[in-house]
C-alpha positions, 0 to 999 in steps of 0.5 A: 847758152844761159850764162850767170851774167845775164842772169845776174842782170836781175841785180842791176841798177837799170842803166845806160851807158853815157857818153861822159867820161868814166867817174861821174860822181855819186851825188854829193847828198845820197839819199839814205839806203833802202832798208834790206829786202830780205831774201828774194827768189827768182826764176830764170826762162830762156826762151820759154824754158826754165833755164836758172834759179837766183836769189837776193839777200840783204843783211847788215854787219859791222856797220856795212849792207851785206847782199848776196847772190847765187845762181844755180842752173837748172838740172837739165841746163847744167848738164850743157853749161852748169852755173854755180855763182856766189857773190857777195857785196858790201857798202857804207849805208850812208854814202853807198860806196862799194867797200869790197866784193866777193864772186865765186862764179862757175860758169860752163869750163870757167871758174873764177874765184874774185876778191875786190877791195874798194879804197874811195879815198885812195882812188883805187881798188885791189883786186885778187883773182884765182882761176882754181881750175888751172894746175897749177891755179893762175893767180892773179893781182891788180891795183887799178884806179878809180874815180873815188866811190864808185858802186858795184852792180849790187850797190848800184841796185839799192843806189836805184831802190832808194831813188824816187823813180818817178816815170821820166826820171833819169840817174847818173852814176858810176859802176865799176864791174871787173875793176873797169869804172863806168858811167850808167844813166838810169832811166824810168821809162812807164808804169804798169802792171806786171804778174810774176810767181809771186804775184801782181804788182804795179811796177816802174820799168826802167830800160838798161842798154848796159850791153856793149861796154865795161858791164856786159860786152855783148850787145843787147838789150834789156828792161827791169821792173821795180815794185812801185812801193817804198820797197821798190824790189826788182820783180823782174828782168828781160834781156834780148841778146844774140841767143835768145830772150830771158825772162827773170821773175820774183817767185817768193 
């Protein structure tokens, strides 16, 4: 069945894991964040059937980015498995570190309610958990290392947006998801025309294999277009797992 995840993979940077060890550096000389894209809507298809609605929204405070998520499955889907995620991330504009992340995810029997703070210059995070739906609820706190600034998935996508992403392109970064660090290669891989709901645009895919390790531990297979504009938004995402195709696209 449709889970959040992979409907959160319309959030991804588009990469592939490396064989380098997890901690590969953000560049020393970032280039400068892409401006906030506004709210982004989206339409999730699981083999032809509506299956999940998602936005995007970007928004600076205090000197931070701000992007939110949420996904809601579609009425007749949550019947089976309901889906209500709301996650939050911030980051330093200039060096698009992580500084925390918020994740309110439901998904089917399991909620989880996730606090993760980022300390780069401490070389660890602290991350919070509460599973509510236990009584009496399951907490849980954890201070795990990491290799200095790393990205989340939400950071890591305005880390891709403000990329050139020229066809032939490769990027090297680190993304820590769940408070495990790992080491993703995004590659630009063609240019070419793509219809969403909310119109045509001329596009750059990128090809991700983030299945199988630290970001999605099933295997797959996936791809992600971005505008091929200054904007460079993700207007869509396909994923292939064991269960079937999605089919994620920009509707407004």
């Amino acid at each position: 069945m449709v889970t959040g995840r992979v409907v959160l993979s319309l959030a991804l940077l588009a990469g592939a894991l490396v064989d380098a060890a997890p901690g590969a550096p953000v560049r020393a000389a970032p280039l400068p964040a892409p401006p906030p894209a506004g709210v982004l809507h989206y339409e999730a298809h699981w083999r032809l059937l509506p299956a999940a609605s998602a936005t995007l929204a970007w928004s600076d405070s205090g000197g931070l980015r701000q992007i939110h998520f949420t996904a809601d499955a579609n009425p007749l889907v949550g019947l089976f498995y309901p889906i209500r995620d709301r996650m939050t991330s911030w980051y330093d504009p200039g060096s698009l570190c992580t500084t925390a992340v918020d994740n309110d995810t439901v998904e089917g029997r399991r909620h989880r309610q996730t606090r993760i703070q980022y300390f780069p210059a401490e070389h660890q995070l602290i991350l919070d958990e509460t599973n509510p739906a236990e009584q009496p609820p399951v907490l849980k706190h954890e201070v795990k290392p990491i290799p200095g600034c790393v990205l989340d998935l939400f950071s890591a996508l305005d880390y891709a947006r403000a990329e050139p992403l020229h066809v032939g392109d490769v990027y090297t970064f680190p993304v820590n998801e769940g408070g495990a660090t790992t080491n993703v290669r995004l590659t630009v891989d063609l240019k070419e025309t793509v219809t969403t709901p909310a119109g045509r645009f001329t596009a750059v895919r990128t090809e991700p294999t983030v299945f199988g390790n630290s970001v999605f531990q099933r295997p797959g297979t996936m791809w992600v277009w971005f505008s091929d504009d200054a904007r460079h938004l993700p207007v869509q995402v396909e994923a292939k797992v064991s269960w079937g195709t999605i089919l994620v696209q920009l509707t407004n």
